[in-house]
C-alpha positions as CSV (number, residue, x, y, z in Angstrom):
1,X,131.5,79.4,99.2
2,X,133.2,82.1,100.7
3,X,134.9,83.6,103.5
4,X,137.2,86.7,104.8
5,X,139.7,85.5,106.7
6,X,141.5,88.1,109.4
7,X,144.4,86.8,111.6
8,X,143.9,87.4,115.3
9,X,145.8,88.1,118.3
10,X,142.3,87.2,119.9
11,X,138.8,87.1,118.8
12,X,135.3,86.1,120.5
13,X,131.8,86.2,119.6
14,X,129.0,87.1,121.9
15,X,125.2,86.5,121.7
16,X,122.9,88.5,124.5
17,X,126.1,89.4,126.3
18,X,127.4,85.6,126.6
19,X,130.4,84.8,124.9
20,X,129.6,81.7,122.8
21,X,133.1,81.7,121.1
22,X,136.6,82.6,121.9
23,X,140.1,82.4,120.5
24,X,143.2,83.2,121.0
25,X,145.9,83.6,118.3
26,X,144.6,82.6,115.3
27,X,142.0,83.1,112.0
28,X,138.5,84.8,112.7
29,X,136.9,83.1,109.6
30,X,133.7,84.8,108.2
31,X,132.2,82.3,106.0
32,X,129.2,82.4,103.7
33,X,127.3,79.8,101.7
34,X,126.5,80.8,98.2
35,X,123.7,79.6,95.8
36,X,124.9,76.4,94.3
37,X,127.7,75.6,96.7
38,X,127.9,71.8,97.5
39,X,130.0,70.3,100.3
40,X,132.8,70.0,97.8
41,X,133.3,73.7,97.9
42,X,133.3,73.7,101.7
43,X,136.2,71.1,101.8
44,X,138.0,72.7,99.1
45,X,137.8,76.4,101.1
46,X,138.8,74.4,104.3
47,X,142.0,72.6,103.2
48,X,142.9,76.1,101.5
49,X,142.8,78.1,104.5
50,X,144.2,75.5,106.6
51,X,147.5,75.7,104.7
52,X,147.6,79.2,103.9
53,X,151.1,80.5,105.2
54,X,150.0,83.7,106.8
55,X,151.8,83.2,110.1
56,X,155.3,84.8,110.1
57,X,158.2,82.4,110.4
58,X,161.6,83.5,112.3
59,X,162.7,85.8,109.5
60,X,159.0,87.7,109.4
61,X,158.1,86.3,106.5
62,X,154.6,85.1,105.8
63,X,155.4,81.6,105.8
64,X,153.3,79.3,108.4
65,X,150.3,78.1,108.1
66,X,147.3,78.5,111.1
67,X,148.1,74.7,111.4
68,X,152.1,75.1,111.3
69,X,151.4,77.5,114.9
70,X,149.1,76.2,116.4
71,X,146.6,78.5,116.4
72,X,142.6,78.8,116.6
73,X,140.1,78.9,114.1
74,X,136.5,80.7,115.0
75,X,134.2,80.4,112.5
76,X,131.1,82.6,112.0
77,X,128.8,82.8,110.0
78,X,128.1,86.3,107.5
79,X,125.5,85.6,104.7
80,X,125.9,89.7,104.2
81,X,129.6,88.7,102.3
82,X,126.8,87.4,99.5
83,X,126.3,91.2,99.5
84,X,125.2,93.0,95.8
85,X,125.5,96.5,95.7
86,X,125.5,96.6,92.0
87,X,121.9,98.1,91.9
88,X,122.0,100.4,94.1
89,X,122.0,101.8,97.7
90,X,120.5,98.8,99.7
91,X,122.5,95.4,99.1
92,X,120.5,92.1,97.9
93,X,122.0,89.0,99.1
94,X,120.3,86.9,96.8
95,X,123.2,84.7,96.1
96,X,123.6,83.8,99.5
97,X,122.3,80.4,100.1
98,X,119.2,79.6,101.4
99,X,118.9,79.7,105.0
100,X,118.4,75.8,105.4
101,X,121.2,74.8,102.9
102,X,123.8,77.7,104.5
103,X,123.4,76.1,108.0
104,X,124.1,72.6,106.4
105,X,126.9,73.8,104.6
106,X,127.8,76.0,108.0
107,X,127.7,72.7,110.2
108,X,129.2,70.7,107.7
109,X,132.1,73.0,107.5
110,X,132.3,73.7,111.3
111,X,132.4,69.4,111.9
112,X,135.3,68.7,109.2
113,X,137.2,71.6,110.4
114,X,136.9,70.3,114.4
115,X,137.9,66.8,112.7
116,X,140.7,68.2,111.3
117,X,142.1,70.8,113.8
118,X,142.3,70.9,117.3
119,X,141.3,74.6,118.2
120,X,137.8,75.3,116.6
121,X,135.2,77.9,117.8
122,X,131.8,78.7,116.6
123,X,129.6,82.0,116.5
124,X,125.9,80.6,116.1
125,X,124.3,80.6,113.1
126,X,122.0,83.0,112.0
127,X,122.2,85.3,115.2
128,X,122.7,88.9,115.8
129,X,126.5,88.7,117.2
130,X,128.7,90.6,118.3
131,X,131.8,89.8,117.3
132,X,135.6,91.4,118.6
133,X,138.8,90.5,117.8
134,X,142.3,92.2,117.9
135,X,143.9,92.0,113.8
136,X,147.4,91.3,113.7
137,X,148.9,92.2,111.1
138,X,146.7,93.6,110.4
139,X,146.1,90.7,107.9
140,X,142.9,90.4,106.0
141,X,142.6,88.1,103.2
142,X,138.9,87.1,101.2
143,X,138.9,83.9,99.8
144,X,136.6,82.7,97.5
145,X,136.1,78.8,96.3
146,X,134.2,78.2,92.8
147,X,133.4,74.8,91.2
148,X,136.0,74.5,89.5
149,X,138.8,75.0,92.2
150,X,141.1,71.7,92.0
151,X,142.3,72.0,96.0
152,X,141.2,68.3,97.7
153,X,140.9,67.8,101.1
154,X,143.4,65.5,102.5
């Protein structure tokens, strides 16, 4: 599973002109289900960004985590990070998962997140979206969880 994480002064989602997701400081999180992933890879990329420190602390250093300030998660969904450029000039997304299995791993992620923070937003799956948000930083950080990533949910 994975995701591109950008920290927000603000971000929203719209579908057909309706916002369907809004935040205010935070993480925009683009997440996409890979071939293979299992919901172990979902709670092992949620506790990671969770607890990533990169929220400045009174000395500007990159040392909070979303959690440590408060701030909101929106979550969208982006099978195109599954992107393959390798042969050639049109991407495959092939490894992305299959649509079925990457809204199940979507949902899943989405209802463990909202069990474990208090700000969580949603884009909706498989839409076209619109999606704006104001970078701070700006900070942009991929993230990336394999099988054999040791970080448990807690």
């Amino acid at each position: 599973m994975m995701s591109v994480l950008q920290r927000v002064r603000e971000a929203r989602v719209e579908v057909d002109g309706e916002v369907v997701g809004r935040i205010g400081p935070g993480l925009l999180v683009l997440l996409c289900a890979e071939r293979g992933d299992t919901d172990a890879e979902a709670d092992r990329l949620l506790a990671k960004l969770l607890k990533l420190r990169v929220f400045t602390d009174d000395a500007g250093k990159m040392n909070r985590s979303v959690q440590d300030v408060g701030g909101g998660l929106l979550v969208v969904s982006q099978f195109t990070l599954a992107a393959d450029t390798s042969g050639g000039n049109r991407p495959s997304f092939t490894q992305a998962a299959a649509p079925n299995e990457g809204r199940r791993l979507y949902d899943l992620f989405v209802a463990r997140a909202r069990a474990l923070h208090p700000v969580v937003e949603t884009g909706r799956f498989a839409a076209d979206m619109q999606v704006h948000l104001v970078n701070d930083g700006p900070v942009t950080i991929p993230l990336r969880m394999a099988p054999t990533d040791g970080l448990l949910l807690k």
